[in-house]
matplotlib code that plots the C-alpha trace (Angstrom):
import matplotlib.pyplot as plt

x = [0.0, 1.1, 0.1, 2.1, 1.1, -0.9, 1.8, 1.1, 4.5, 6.9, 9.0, 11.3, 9.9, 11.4, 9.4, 6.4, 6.1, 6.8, 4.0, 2.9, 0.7, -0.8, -1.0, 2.1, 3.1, 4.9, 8.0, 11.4, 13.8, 17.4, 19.6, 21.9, 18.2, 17.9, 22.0, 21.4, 18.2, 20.0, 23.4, 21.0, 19.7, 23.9, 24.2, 21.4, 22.7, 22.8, 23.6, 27.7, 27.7, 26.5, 24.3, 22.0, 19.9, 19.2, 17.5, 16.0, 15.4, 13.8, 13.0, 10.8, 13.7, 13.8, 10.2, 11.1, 12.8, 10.5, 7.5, 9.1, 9.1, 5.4, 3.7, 5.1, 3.1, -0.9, -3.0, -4.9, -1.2, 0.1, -3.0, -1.5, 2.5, 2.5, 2.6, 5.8, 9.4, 10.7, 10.2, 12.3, 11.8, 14.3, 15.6, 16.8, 19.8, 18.9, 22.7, 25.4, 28.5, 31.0, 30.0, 27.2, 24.6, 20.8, 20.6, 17.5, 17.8, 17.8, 14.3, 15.0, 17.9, 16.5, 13.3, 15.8, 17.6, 14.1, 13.5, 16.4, 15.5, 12.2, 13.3, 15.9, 13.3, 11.1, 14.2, 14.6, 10.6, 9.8, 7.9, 8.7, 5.5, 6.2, 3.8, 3.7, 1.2, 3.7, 3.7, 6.8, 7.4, 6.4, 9.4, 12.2, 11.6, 11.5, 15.1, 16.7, 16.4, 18.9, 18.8, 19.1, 17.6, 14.2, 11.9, 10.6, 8.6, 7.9, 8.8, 7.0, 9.2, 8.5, 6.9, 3.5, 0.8, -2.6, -5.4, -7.9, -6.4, -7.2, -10.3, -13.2, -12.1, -8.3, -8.6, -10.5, -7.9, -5.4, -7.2, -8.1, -5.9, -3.4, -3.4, -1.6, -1.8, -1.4, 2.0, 0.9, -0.7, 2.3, 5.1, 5.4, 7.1, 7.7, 5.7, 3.9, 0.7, 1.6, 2.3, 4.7, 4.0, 6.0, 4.9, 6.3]
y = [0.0, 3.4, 7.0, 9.2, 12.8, 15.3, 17.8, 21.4, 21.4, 18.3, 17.3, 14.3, 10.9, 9.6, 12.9, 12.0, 8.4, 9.1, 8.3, 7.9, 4.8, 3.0, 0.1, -2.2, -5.8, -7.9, -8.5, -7.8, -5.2, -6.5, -4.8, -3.5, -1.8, -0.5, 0.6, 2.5, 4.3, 5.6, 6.4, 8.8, 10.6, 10.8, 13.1, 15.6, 19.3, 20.9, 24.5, 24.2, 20.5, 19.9, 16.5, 17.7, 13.8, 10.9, 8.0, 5.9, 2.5, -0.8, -3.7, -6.7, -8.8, -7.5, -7.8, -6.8, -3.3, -3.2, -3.4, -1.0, 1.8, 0.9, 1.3, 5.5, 6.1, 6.8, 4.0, 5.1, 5.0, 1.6, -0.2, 0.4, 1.4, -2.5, -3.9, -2.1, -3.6, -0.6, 2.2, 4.5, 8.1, 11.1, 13.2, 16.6, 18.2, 21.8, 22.8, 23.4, 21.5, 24.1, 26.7, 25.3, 27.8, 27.3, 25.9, 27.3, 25.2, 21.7, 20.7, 22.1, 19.9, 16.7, 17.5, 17.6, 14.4, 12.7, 13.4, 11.9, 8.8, 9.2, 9.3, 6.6, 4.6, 5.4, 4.6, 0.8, -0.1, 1.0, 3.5, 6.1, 7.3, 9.9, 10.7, 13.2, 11.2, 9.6, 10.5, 13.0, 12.1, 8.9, 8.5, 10.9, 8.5, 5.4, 6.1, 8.2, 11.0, 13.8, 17.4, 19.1, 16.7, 16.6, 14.0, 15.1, 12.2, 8.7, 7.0, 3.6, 1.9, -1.0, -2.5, -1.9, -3.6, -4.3, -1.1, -4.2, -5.2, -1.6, -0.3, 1.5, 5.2, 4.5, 2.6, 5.2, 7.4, 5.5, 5.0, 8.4, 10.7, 12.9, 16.4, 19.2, 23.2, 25.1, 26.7, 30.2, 29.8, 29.0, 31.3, 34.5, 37.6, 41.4, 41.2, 38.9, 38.2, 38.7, 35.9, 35.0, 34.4, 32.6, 34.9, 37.8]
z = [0.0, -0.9, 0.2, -1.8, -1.2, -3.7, -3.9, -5.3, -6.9, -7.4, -4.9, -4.3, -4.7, -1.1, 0.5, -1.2, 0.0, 4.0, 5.6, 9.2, 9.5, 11.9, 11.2, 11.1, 11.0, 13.1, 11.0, 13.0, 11.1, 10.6, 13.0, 9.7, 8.6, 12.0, 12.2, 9.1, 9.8, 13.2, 11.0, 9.0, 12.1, 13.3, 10.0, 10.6, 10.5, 14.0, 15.4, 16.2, 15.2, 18.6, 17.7, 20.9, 20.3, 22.1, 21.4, 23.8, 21.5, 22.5, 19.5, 19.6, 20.0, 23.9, 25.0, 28.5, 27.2, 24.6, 27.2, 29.2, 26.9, 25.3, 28.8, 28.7, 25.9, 26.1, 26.2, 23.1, 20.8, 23.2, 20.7, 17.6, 18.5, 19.9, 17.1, 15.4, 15.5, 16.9, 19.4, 20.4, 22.1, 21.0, 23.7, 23.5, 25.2, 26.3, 26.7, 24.3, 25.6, 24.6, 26.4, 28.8, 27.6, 26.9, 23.3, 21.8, 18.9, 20.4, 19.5, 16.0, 15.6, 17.3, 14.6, 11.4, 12.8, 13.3, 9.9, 8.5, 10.7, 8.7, 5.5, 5.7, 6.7, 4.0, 1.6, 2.9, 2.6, 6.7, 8.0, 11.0, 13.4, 15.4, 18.4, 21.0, 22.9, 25.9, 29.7, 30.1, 33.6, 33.8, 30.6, 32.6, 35.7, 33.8, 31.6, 34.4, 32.2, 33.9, 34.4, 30.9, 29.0, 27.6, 25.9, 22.6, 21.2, 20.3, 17.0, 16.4, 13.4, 11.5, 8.3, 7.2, 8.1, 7.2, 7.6, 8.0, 11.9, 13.2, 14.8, 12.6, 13.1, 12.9, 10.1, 8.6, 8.5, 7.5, 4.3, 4.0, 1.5, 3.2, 3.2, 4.1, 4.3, 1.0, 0.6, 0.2, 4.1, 5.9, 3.5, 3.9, 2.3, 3.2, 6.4, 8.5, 7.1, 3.7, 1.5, -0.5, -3.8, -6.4, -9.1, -8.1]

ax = plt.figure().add_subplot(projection="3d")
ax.plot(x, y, z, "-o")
ax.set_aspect("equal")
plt.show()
């Protein structure tokens, strides 16, 4: 099953096909799969080359860890996110080793190396779900997650499954065509509120 995306202009194929389904099977990815998908999210561009991720990642092959990190997330993504190879949850460090200040752009940067992740995925046949439905505390206490560090989000990884094992609504929309905002609401040119616009 594909769900490549109705673009307004034409965009690169790999973009196109990344999805975020729902619905995945239980086939176990090869750890050279998994290796690479994490190499991708290594080479992610980041303010000073500081790399401010973490990944927190648990696999099918380790119930017990596996377990573990399923029971932080809410119990309404634990009914699908089961059923994936792979979860992990990517952690942000709020500091900039070389000089210890704030780094403002930590989320930015774990983002851009969660979309790598992503895409990699998308390039070896897998697909990446990323969730903010998890309990932040619950996570921090669970993965001794220190001072300075914060928990961004969950990333359910595998192999796609069938929309037909899902519940009505959920399945619903994971048939449903995807959509997104037009370009010309979210770009902007001059001044805020005025947008940009590729004929000018």
């Amino acid at each position: 099953m594909k769900s490549l995306a109705a673009t307004q202009y034409p965009i690169h194929e790999l973009i196109q096909s990344r999805w975020s389904p729902q619905a995945f099977s239980e086939q176990i990815i090869e750890t050279e799969m998994l290796n690479s998908i994490l190499e991708a999210a290594r080479w992610a561009p980041s303010s000073f080359n500081e790399q401010p991720w973490c990944f927190i990642v648990a696999t099918k092959q380790n119930p017990p860890e596996f377990d573990h990190l399923l029971s932080c997330l809410v119990e309404a993504n634990q009914a699908w996110a089961k059923h994936a190879s792979v979860l992990m949850i990517s952690v942000a460090k709020l500091y900039f080793d070389r000089n210890g200040k704030d780094n403002r752009h930590a989320f930015h940067d774990v983002g851009a190396a969660a979309s790598n992740l992503a895409l990699q995925a998308t390039a070896l046949g897998l697909f990446a779900h990323q969730m903010a439905g998890f309990d932040r505390e619950k996570t921090r206490e669970t993965f001794s997650i220190p001072e300075g560090y914060e928990p961004v989000a969950v990333i359910a990884l595998g192999y796609l499954g069938e929309p037909q094992t899902l519940p009505e609504k959920l399945r619903d929309a994971e048939l449903a065509p995807r959509t997104r905002r037009a370009l010309e609401t979210f770009t902007i040119t001059g001044k805020w509120g005025q947008p940009y616009s590729s004929q000018l």
